[in-house]
C-alpha positions as CSV (number, residue, x, y, z in Angstrom):
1,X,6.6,56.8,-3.6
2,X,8.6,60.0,-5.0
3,X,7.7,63.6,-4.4
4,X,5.1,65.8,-6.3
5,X,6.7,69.0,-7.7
6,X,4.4,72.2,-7.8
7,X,5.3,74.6,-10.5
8,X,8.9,74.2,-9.9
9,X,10.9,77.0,-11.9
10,X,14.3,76.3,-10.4
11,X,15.3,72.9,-11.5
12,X,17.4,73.0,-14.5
13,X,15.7,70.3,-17.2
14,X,18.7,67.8,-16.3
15,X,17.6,68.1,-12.6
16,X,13.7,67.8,-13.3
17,X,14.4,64.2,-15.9
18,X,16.6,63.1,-12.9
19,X,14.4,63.5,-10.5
20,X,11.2,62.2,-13.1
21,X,13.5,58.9,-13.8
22,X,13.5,58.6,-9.9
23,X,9.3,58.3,-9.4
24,X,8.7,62.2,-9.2
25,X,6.3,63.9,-10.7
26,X,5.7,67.8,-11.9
27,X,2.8,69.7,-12.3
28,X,2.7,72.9,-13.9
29,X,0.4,75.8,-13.9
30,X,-1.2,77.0,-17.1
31,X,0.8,79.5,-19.2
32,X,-0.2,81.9,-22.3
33,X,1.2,79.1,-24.5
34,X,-1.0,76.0,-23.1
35,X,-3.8,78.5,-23.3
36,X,-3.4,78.7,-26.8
37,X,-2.8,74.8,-27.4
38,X,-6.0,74.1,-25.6
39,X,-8.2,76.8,-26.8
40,X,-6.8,75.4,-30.3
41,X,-8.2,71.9,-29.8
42,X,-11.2,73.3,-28.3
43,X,-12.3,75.3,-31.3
44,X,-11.4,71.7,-33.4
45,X,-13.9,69.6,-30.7
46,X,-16.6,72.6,-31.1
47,X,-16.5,72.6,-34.4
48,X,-16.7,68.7,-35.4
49,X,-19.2,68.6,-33.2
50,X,-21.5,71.4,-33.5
51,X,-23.9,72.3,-32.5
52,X,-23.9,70.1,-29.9
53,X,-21.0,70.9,-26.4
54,X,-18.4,67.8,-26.7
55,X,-18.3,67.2,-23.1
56,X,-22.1,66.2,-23.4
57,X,-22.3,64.6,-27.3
58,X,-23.2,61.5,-26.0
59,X,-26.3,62.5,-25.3
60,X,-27.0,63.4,-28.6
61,X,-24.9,61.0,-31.0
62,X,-24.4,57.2,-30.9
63,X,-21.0,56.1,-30.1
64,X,-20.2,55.0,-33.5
65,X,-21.2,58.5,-34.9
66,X,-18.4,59.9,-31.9
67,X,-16.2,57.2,-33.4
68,X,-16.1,58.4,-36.7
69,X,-16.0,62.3,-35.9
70,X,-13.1,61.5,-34.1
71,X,-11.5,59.2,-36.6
72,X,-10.9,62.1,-38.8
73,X,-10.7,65.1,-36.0
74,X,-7.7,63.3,-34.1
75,X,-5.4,62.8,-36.7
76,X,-6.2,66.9,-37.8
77,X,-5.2,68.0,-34.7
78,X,-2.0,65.8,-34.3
79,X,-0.6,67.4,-37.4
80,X,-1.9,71.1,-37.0
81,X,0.9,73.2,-37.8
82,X,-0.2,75.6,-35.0
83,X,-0.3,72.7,-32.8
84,X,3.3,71.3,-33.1
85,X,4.8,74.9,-33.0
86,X,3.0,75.7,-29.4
87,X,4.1,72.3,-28.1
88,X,7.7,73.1,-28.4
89,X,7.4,77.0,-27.3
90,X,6.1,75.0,-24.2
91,X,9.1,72.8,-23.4
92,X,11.3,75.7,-24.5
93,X,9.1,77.1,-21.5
94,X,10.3,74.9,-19.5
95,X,13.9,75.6,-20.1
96,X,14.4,72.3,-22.5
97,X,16.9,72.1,-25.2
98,X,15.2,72.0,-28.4
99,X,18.5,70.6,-30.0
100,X,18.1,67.8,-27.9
101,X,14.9,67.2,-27.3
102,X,12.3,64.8,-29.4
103,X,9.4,64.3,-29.4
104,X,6.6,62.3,-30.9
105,X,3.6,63.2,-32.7
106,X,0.7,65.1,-29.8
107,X,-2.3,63.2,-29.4
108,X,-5.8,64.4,-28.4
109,X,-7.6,62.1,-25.8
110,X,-11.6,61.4,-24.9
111,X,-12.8,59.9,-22.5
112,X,-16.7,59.5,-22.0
113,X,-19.0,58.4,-19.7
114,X,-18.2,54.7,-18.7
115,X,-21.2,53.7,-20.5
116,X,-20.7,55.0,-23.7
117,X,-17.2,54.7,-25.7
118,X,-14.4,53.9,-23.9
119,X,-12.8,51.3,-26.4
120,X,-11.1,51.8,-29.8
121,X,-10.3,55.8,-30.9
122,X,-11.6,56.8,-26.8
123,X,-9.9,53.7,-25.1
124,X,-9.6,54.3,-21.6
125,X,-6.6,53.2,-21.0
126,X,-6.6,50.4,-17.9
127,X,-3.5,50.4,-15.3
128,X,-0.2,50.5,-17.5
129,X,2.9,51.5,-17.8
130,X,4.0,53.6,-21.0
131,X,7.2,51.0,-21.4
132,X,4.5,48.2,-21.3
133,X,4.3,49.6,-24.6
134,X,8.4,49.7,-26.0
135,X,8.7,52.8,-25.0
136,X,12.2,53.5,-23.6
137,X,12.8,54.5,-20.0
138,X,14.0,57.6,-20.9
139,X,10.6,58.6,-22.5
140,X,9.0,61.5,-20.3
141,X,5.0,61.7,-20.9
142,X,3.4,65.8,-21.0
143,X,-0.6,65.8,-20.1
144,X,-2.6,68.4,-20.6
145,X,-6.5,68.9,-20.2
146,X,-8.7,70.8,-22.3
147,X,-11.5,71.4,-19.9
148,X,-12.0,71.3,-16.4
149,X,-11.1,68.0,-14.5
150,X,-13.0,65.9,-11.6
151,X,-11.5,63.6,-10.1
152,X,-13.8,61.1,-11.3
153,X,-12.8,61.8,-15.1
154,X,-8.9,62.6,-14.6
155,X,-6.2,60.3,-14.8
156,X,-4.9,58.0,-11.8
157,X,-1.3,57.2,-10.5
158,X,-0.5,54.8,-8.4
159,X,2.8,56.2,-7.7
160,X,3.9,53.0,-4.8
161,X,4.3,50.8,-7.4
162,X,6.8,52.7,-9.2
163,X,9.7,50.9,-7.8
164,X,7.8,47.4,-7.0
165,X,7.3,45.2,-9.8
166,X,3.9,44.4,-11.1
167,X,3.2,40.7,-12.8
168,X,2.3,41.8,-16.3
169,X,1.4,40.5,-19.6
170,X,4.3,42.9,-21.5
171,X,5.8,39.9,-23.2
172,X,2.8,39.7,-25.6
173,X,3.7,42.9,-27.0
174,X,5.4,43.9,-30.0
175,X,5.3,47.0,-31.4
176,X,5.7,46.3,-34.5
177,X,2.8,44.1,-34.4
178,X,0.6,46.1,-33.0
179,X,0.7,49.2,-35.5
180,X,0.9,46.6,-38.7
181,X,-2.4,45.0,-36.9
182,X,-3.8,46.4,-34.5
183,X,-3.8,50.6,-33.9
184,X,-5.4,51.1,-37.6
185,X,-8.0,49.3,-36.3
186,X,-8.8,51.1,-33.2
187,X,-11.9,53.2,-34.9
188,X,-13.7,49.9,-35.7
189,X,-14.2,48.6,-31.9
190,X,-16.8,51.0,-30.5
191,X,-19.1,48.7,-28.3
192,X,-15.8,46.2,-27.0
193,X,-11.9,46.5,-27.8
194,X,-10.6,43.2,-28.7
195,X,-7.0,44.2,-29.3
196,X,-4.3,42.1,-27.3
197,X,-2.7,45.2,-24.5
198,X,0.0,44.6,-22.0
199,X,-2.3,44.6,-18.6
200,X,-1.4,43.8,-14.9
201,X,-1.9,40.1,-13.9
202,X,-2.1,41.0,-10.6
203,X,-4.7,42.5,-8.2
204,X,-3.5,46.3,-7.8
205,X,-4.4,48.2,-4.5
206,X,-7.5,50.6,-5.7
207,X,-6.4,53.9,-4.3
208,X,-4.6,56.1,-7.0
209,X,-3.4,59.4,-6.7
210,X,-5.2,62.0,-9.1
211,X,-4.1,65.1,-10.0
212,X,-6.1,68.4,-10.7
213,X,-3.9,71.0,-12.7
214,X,-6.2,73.7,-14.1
215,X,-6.9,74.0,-17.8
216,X,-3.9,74.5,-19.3
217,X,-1.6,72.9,-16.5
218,X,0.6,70.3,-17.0
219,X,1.5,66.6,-15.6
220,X,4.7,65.7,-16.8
221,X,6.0,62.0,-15.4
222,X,8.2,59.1,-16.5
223,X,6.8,56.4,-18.5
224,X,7.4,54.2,-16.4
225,X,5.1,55.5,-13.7
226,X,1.8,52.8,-13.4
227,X,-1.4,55.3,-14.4
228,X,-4.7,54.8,-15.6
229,X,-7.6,56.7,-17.4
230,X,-10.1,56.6,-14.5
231,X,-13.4,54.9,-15.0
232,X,-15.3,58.1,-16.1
233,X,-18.6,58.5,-13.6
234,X,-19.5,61.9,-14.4
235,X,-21.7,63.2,-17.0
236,X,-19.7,64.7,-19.1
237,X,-16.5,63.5,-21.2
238,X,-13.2,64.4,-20.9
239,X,-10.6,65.7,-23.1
240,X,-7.2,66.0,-23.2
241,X,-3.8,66.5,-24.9
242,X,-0.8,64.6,-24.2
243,X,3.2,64.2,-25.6
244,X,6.3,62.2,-25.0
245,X,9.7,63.1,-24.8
246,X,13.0,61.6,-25.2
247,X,16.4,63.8,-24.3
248,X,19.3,62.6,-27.0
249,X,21.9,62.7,-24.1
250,X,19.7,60.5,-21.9
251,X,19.1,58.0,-25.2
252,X,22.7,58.1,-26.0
253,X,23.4,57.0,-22.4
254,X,20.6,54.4,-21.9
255,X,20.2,57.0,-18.9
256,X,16.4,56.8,-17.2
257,X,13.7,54.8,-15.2
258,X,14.8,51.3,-14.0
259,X,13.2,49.0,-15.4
260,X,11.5,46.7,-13.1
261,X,9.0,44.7,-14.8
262,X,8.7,45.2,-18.8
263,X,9.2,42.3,-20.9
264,X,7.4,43.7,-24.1
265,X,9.8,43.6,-27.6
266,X,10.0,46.6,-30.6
267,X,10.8,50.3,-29.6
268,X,8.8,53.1,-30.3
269,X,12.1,54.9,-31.1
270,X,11.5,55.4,-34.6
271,X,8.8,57.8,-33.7
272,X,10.1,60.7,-31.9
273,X,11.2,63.7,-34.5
274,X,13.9,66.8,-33.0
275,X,12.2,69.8,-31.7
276,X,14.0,71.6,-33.7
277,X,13.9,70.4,-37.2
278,X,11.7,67.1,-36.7
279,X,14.4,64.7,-38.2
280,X,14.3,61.4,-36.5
281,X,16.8,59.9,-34.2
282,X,20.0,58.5,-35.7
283,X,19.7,55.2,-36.9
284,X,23.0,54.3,-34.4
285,X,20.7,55.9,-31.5
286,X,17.8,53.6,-32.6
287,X,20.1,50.8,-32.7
288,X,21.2,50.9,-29.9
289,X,17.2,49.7,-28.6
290,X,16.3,47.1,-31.1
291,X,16.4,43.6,-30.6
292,X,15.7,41.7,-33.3
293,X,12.1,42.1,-34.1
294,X,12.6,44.7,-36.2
295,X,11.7,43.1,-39.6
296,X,11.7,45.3,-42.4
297,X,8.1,44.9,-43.9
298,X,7.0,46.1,-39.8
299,X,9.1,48.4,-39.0
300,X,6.7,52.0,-39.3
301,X,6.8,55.3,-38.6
302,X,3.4,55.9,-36.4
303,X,4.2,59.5,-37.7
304,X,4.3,58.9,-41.0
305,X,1.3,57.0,-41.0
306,X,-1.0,59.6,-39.3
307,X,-0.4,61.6,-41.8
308,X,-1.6,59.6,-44.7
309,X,-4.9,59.1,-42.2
310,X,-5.0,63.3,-42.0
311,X,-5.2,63.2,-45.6
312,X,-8.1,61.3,-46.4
């Protein structure tokens, strides 16, 4: 189990993705900036849902109604010029190299109360790791919540397993696959999601670690590290944002977490644009992680794609 970093301002960014490759984990306390991203998805939520408070809709629309307000809100704030330009004052923040640094496309999260939507668009995510997914194990994952968090509607850690393999499905994953099938489905499944995931075959010990940063804070760990969305037993929902990161040094090097246990084919490396001028990788950089499955007519940009959704 690796240590917790509180608001840590003296670790250079090479120090802090060290120490994240290694099981750590940072948490930040809000700043001006996250302010503004989160009071910027907040005024997004209010609005598509108005008149009614977002943290409490489900008392007031179906889940398919949610579904399809969210269908067209998500993809909005993802490519929200405002949005993009706060996320990269915030890793400048944090004393990253914007040359170096990319990044893909920020995502808004929900989760409701367990007995409402929590498949499809608000999947709560089950106990994974990120490179369950193809992404690399140099990908670094920023979380952010827009309201207050309980710790029955946060996110969960189970930070032991880190370095101890867990028996997982991974090897029924492609990537490819699953955005040519499977993602542009996600607003469809409201009452059950039916989509093939990489999940642990294993029984899991039940405690996880949860962490509480104000709104605004920030979690930033390794995709690698085992986390869930916590079964949601409050009343209200919870929203959040989230990014990943990949440095070009560390990609360059095949430099990050070990990688213990994933099996699953593709790489999401397509989809990460430079904070600086949002070009993508170099193709000899993305080489350098595909393995074969990368058939022309499948290979996509998840970037590209959300922004044909935005404009419908």
């Amino acid at each position: 189990m690796g240590s917790v970093y509180f608001d840590d301002t003296e670790a250079t960014d090479q120090q802090r993705r060290t120490r994240l490759y290694q099981g750590d984990i940072y948490v930040f306390a809000a700043t001006d900036t996250t302010r503004a991203l989160v009071a910027l998805a907040r005024s997004m939520l209010e609005e598509a849902f108005a008149p009614h408070d977002p943290r409490t809709i489900h008392n007031h629309l179906s889940a398919e109604a949610v579904a399809e307000i969210l269908r067209k809100l998500k993809p909005r704030f993802i490519h929200h010029d405002e949005c993009k330009r706060l996320i990269l004052k915030i890793m400048e923040e944090r004393g990253v190299d914007l040359d170096k640094v990319y990044f893909d496309v920020p995502r808004m999260r929900s989760a409701y109360p367990s007995h409402f939507l929590s498949s499809g668009i608000a999947y709560a995510f089950h106990p994974h790791r990120d490179t369950w997914y193809s992404a690399p194990m140099c990908q670094l994952n920023w979380w952010l919540p827009i309201y207050p968090l309980d710790p029955n509607n946060a996110m969960g850690f189970y930070p032991h397993y880190f370095s101890d393999p867990v028996a997982n499905s991974s090897d029924t994953y492609n990537y490819y696959d699953w955005n040519s099938a499977s993602r542009v489905n996600a607003a469809k499944h409201v009452k059950t999601d039916t989509r093939e995931q990489p999940k642990a075959t294993q029984e899991l010990e039940p405690i996880t670690v949860r962490y509480l940063p104000p709104v605004g804070g920030i979690i930033v760990f390794s995709g690698a590290q085992l986390h869930e969305t916590v079964p949601n037993t409050t009343d209200v929902a919870r929203y959040s944002i989230d990014f990943r990161t990949v440095h070009a040094d560390d990609v360059m090097t095949r430099t990050g977490a070990p990688n213990i246990d994933s099996r699953c084919t593709g790489t999401t490396m397509r989809d990460y644009l430079n904070a600086r001028d949002l070009t993508h990788l170099p193709d000899e950089a993305v080489q350098m992680y595909d393995d074969g499955t990368e058939i022309a007519s499948k290979v996509l940009y998840f970037g590209d794609r959300l922004v044909h959704e935005a404009q419908e």
